[in-house]
Z-matrix of the N, CA and C atoms (Angstrom, degrees):
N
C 1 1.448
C 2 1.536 1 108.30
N 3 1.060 2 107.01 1 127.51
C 4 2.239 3 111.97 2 175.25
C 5 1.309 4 88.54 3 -48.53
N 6 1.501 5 93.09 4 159.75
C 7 1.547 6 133.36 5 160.43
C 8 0.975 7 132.73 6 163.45
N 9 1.642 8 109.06 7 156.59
C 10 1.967 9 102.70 8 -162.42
C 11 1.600 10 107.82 9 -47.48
N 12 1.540 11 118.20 10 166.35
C 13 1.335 12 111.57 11 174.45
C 14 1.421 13 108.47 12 -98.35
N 15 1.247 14 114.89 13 137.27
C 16 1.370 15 114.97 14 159.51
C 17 1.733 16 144.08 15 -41.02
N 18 0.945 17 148.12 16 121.13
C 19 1.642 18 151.57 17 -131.84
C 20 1.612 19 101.42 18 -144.98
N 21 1.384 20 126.54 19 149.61
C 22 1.218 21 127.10 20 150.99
C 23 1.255 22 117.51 21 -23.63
N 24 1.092 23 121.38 22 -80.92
C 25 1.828 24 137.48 23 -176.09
C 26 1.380 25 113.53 24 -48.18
N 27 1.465 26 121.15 25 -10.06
C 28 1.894 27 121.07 26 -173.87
C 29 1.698 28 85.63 27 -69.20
N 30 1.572 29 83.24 28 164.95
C 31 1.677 30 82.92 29 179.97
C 32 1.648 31 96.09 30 -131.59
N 33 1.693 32 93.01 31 122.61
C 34 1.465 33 102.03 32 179.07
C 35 1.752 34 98.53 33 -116.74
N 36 1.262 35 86.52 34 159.85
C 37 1.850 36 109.73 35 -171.65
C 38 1.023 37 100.25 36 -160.47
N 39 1.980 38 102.75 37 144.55
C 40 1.468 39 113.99 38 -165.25
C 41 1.581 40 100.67 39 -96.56
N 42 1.035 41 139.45 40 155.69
C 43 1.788 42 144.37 41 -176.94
C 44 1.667 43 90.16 42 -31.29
N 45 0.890 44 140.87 43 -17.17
C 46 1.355 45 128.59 44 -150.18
C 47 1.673 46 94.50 45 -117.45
N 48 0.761 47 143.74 46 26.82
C 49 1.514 48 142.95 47 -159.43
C 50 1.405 49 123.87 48 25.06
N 51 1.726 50 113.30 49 32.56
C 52 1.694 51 107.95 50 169.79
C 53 1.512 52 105.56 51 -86.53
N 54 1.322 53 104.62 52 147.63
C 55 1.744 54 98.88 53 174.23
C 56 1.724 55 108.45 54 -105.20
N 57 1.991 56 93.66 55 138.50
C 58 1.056 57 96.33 56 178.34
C 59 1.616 58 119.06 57 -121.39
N 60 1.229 59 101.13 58 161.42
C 61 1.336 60 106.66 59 -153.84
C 62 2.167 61 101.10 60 -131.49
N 63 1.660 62 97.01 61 110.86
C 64 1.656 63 79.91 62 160.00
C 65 1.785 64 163.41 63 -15.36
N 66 0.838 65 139.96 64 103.88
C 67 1.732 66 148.71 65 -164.39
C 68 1.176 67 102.10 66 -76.82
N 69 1.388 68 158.93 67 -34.21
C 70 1.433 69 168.56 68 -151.33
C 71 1.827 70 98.94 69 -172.15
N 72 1.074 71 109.53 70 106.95
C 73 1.769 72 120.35 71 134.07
C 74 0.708 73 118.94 72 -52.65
N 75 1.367 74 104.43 73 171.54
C 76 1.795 75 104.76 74 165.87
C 77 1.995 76 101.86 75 -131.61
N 78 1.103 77 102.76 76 108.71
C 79 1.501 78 123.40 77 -144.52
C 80 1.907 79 97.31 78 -70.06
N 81 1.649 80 107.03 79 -29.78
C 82 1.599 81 115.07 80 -172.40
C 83 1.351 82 105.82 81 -82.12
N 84 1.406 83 142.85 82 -24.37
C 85 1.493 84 134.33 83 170.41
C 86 1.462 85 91.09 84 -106.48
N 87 1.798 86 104.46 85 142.24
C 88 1.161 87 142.94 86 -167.86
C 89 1.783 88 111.01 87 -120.89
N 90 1.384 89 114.21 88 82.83
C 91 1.731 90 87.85 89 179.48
C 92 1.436 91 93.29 90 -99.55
N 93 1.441 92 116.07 91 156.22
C 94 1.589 93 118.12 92 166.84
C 95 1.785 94 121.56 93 56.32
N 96 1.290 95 102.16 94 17.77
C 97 1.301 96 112.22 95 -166.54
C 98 1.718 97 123.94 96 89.75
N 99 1.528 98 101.36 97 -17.85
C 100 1.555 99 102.09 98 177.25
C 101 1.601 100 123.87 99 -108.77
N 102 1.411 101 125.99 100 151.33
C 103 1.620 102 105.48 101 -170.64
C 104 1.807 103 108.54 102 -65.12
N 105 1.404 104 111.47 103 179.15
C 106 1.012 105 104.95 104 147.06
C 107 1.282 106 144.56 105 -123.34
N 108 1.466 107 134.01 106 -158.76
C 109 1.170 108 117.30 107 -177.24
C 110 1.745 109 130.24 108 -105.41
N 111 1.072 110 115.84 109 137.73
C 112 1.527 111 101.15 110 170.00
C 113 1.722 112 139.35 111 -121.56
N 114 0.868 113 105.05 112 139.26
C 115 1.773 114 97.29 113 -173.71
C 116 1.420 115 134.19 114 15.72
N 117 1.388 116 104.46 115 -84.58
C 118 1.774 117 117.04 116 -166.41
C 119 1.768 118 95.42 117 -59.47
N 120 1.005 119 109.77 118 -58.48
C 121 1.886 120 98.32 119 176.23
C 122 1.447 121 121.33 120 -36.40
N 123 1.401 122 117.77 121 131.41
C 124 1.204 123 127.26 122 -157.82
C 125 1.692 124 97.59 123 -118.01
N 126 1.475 125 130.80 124 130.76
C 127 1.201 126 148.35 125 -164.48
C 128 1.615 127 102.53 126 -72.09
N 129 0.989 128 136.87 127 169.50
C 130 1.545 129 145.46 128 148.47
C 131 1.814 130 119.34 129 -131.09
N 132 1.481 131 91.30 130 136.90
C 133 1.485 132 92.64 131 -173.08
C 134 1.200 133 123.69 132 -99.92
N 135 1.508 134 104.92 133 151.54
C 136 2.422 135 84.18 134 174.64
C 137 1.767 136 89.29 135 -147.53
N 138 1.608 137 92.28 136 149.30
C 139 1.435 138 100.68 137 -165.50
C 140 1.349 139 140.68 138 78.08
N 141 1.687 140 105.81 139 19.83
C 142 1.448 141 92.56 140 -172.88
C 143 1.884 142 95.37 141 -98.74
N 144 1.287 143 104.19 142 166.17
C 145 1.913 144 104.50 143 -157.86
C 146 1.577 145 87.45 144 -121.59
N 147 1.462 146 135.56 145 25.29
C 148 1.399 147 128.27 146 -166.43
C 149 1.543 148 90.03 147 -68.81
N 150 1.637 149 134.60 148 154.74
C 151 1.248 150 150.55 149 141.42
C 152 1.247 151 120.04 150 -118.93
N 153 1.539 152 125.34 151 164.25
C 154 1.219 153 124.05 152 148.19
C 155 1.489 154 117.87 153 -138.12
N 156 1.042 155 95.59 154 124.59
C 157 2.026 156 124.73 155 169.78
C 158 1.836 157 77.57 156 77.03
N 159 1.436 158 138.53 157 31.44
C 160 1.287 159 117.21 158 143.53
C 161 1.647 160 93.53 159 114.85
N 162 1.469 161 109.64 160 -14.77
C 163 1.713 162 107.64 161 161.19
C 164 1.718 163 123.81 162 -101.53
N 165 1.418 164 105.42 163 142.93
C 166 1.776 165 97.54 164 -158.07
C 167 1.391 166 89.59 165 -90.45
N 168 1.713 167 86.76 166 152.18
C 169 1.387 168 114.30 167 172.12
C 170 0.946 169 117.37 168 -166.92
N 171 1.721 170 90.03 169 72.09
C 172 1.806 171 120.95 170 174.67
C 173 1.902 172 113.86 171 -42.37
N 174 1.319 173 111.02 172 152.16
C 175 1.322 174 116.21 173 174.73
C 176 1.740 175 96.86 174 -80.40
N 177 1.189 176 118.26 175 143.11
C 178 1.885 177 124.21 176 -168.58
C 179 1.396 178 93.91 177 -103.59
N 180 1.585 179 111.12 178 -66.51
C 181 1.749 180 117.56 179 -153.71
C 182 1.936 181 89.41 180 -154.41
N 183 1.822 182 87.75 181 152.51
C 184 1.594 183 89.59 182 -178.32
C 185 1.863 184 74.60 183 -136.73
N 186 1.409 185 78.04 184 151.02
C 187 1.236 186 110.02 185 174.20
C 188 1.574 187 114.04 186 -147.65
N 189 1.650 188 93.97 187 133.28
C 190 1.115 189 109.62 188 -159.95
C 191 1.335 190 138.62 189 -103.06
N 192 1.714 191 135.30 190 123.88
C 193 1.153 192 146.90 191 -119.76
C 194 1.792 193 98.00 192 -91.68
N 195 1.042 194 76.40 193 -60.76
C 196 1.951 195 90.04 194 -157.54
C 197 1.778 196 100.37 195 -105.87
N 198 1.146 197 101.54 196 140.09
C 199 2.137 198 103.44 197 -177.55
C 200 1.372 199 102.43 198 -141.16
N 201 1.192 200 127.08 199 -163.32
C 202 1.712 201 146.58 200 -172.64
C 203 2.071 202 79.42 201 -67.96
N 204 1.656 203 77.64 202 148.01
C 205 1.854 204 72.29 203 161.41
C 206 2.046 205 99.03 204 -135.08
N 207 1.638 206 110.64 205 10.33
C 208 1.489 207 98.40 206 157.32
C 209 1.245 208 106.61 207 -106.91
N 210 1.235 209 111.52 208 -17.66
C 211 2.000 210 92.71 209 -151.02
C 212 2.139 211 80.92 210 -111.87
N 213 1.469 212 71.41 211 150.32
C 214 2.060 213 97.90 212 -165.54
C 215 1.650 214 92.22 213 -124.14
N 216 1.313 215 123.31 214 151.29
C 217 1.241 216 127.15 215 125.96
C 218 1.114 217 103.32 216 -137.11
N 219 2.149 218 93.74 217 161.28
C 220 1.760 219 104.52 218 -173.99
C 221 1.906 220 97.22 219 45.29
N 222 0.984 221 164.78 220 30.69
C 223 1.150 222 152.73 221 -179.91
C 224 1.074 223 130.05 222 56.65
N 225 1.231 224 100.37 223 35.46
C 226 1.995 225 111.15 224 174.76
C 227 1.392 226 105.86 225 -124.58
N 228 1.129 227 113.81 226 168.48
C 229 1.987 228 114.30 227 152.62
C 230 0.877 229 143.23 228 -49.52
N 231 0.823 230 133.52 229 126.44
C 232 1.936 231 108.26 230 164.03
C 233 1.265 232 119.40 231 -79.93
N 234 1.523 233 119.22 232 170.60
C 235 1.678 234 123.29 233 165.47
C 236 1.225 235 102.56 234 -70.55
N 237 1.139 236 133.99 235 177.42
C 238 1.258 237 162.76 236 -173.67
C 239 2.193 238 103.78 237 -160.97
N 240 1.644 239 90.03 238 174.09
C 241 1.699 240 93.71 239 -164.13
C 242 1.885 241 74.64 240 -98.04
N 243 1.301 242 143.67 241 4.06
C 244 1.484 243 117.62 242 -177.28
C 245 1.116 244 101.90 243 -114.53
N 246 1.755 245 131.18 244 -8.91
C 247 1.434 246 133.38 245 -170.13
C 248 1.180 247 98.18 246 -56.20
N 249 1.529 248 115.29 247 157.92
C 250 1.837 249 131.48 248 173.06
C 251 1.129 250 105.73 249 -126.53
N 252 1.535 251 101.56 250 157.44
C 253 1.434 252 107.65 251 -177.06
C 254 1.891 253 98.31 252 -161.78
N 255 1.109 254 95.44 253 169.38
C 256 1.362 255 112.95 254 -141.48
C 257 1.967 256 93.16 255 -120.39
N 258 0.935 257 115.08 256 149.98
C 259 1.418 258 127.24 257 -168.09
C 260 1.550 259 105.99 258 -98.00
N 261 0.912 260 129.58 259 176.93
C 262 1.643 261 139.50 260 159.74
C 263 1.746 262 114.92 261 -144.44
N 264 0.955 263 137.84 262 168.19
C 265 1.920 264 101.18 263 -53.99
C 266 1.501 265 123.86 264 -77.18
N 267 1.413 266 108.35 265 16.62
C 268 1.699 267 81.01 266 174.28
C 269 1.749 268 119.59 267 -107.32
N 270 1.536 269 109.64 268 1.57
C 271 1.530 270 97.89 269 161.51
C 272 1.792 271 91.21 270 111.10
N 273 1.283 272 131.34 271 -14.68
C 274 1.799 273 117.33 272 -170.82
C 275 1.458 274 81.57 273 -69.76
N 276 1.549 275 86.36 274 175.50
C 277 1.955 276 109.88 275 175.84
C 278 2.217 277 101.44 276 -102.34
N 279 1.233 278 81.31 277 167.69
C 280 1.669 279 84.82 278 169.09
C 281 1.829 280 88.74 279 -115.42
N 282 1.783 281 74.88 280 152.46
C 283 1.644 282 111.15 281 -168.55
C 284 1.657 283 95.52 282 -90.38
N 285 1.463 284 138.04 283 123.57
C 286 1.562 285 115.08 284 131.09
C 287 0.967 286 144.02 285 -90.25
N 288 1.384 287 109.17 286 110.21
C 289 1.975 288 93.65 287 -166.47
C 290 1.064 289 122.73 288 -109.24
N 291 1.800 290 130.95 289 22.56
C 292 1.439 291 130.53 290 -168.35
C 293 1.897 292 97.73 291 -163.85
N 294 1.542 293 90.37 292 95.39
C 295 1.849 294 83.97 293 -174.87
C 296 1.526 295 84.97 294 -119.68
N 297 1.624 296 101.78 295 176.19
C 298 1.777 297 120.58 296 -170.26
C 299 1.728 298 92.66 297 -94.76
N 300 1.358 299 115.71 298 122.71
C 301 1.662 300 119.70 299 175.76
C 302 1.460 301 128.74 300 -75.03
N 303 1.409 302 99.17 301 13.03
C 304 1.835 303 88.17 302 -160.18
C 305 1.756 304 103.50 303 -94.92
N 306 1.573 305 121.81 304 -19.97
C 307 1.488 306 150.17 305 -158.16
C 308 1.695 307 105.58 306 -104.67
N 309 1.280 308 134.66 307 58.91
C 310 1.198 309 116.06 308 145.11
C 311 1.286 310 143.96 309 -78.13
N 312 1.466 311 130.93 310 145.54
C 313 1.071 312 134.85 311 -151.87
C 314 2.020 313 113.70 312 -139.89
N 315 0.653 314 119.55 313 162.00
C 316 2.026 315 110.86 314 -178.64
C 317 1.620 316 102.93 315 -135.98
């Protein structure tokens, strides 16, 4: 399914409200002035306050399941605003809720 592509500057957050932020760009595509992102790179989180029964077990890094399945750079995927991704270690997804509109991609 299309959708804008994902960029440095989108703002992703894990169910828990930590914000996460990309490990590798991808420095050769430029949307909006910022690179973007692609698949195999795995996100890192800071601030998320998830517990259970009162011991934390913050979301660390999400890494992500599903990406563009036409558009490649360097020979990877790209993000997309519907891709999922998966948390470590307790398994929530990260949310995107603020991508750049001008760049769709499928």
């Amino acid at each position: 399914m299309p959708g804008p592509l994902l960029h440095v500057g989108a703002t992703v957050m894990c169910m828990h409200g930590g914000q996460a932020q990309p490990t590798a760009p991808n420095p050769r595509v430029l949307v909006n002035g910022q690179p973007i992102v692609t698949q195999p790179a795995p996100y890192v989180v800071a601030g998320c306050v998830f517990n259970i029964s009162g011991a934390p077990s913050p979301c660390v890094t999400g890494q992500w399941i599903t990406a563009a399945v036409r558009v490649l750079s360097n020979g990877m995927p790209v993000l997309l605003m519907d891709s999922q991704a998966i948390c470590a270690p307790n398994g929530t997804p990260l949310l995107i809720t603020v991508v750049q509109p001008r760049v769709v991609g499928m």
